[in-house]
N, C-alpha and C positions, 0 to 999 in steps of 0.2 A: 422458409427463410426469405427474409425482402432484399430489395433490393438494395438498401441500406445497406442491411448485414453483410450481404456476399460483397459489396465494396469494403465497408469499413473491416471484415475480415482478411480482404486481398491489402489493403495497404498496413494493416498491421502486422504482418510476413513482409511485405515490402520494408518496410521502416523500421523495423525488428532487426531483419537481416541488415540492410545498412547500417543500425546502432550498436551491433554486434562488432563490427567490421569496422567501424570509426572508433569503438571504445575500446578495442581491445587491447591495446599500449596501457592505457589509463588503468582498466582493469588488469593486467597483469601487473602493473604497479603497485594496486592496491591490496592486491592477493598477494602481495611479498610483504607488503607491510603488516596487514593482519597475521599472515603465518611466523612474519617474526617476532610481533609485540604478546599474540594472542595464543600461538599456537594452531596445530589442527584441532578440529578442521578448518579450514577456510570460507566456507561458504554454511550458513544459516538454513537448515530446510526444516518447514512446518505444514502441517497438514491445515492448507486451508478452504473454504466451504468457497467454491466456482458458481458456476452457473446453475439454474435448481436445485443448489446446494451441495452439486455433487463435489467433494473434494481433491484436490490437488496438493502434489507437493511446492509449497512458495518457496523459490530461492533467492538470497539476501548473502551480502557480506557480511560473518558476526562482527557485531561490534560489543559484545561483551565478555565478561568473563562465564564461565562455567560454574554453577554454584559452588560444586563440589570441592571448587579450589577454596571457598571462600569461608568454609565451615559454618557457621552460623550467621556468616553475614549472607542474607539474602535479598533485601533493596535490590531493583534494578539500579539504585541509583549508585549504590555500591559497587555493582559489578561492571557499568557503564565505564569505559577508558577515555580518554581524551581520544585516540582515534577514533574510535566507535562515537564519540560527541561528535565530531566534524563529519564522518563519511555522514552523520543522521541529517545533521544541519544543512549539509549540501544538497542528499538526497543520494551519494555515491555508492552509498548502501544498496540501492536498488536497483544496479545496472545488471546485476545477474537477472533480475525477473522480466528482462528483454528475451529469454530464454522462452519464460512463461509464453510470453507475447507469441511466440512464432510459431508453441507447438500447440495455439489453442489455447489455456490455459486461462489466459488473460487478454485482455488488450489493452494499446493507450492508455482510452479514458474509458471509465466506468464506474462503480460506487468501488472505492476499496476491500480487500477481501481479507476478512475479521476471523477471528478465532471461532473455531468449530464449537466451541462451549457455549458459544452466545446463541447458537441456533434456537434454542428452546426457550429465549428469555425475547426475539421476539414478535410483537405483536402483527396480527396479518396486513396490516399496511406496509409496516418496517417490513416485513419477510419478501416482498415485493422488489428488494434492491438485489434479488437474487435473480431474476428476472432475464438480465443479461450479463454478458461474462463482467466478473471483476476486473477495474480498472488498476495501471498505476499511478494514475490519477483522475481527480474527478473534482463534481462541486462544491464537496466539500472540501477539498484540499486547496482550495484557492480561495476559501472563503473565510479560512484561516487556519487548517492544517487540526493540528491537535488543543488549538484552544476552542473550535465549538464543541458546546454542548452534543451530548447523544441524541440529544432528541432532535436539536436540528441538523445533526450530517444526517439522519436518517429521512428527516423532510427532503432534504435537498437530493439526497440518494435517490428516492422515489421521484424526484423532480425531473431527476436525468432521466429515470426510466420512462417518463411520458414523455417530455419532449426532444429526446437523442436526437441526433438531426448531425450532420456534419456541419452546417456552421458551429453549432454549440459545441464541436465537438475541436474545431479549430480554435475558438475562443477561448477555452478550459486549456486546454496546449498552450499557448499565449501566454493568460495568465499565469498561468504553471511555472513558465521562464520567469518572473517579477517575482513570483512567492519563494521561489527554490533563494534567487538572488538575494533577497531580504532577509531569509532566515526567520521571517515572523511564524510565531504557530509550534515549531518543533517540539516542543513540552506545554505541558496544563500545567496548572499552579500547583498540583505537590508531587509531579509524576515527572521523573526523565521525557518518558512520550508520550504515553497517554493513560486516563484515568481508568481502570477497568469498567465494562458494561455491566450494571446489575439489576438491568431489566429497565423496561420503563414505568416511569412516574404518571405518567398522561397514557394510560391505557388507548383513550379514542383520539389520539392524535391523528388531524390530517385524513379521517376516513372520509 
């Protein structure tokens, strides 16, 4: 491990535990409102691919409904609520995965951490953003959230993996605050949040 690492993993327990501890009003807030609109459970957990792919449970506020309540209607767009539209817009949905942050998990910034089903669709460059731990945010989330393309979060993913650096890693945090504020990005053109992966198109992207 560098010396990079054992810092930027010492102040993500540091600022983890502080955002734990500053949001915890805000998140018991929001955990009453989901339990009342939504029901339990209250908190979202999904099995998702960490660092060399090993997986982790990610924890999230739901912000949807249950299929099962919805019969045949299955759109996320359908089961998407108006709370669950703002907590996504703001980004409030993610204060549980500060959780992530502090036992390892995740940290700050890093390429976002995607559905284990995508693992075999992709290519050994893309596979590359597994390299280090999964962020809650990263270059591609500031570069426009859910409206880039797959193929370029996955450039930029691999982007971060070569040049991590803590200024870039201050700069992504930065921007992070202006993208979350703006709300641009949060849905693709026919998807609540984003478009599912189904592999890539450009096989030798980026080798």
């Amino acid at each position: 491990m560098t010396r990079y690492d054992r810092s930027k993993r010492a102040l993500d327990v540091v600022g983890g535990c502080m955002g734990l501890l500053v949001t915890a009003p805000l998140q018991l807030a929001i955990a009453t409102a989901v339990r009342t609109q939504l029901g339990a459970p209250v908190l979202f957990r999904q099995r998702r691919p960490g660092r060399e792919g090993e997986d982790f449970s990610l924890l999230k506020f739901r912000t949807m409904l249950p299929v099962d309540e919805l019969r045949h209607q299955v759109r996320d767009a359908d089961r998407m609520t108006k709370l669950g539209r703002f907590l996504r817009a703001t980004s409030l949905d993610e204060l549980p995965s500060l959780w992530n942050v502090i036992v390892g998990d995740m940290s700050f910034v890093g390429p976002r951490p995607l559905l284990t089903e995508y693992l075999d669709l992709y290519t050994p460059f893309q596979a590359r953003r597994h390299e280090v731990r999964p962020g809650i945010t990263g270059l591609a989330q500031v570069a426009g959230r859910n409206r880039v393309s797959w193929e370029d979060r996955f450039v930029l993913d691999v982007e971060y993996v070569e040049r991590r650096s803590f200024w870039l890693d201050a700069s992504i945090l930065c921007r992070t605050v202006v993208t979350v504020a703006s709300g641009r990005g949060v849905t693709s053109a026919d998807h609540v949040t984003a478009e599912p992966f189904r592999g890539s198109s450009q096989a030798g992207t980026a080798t």
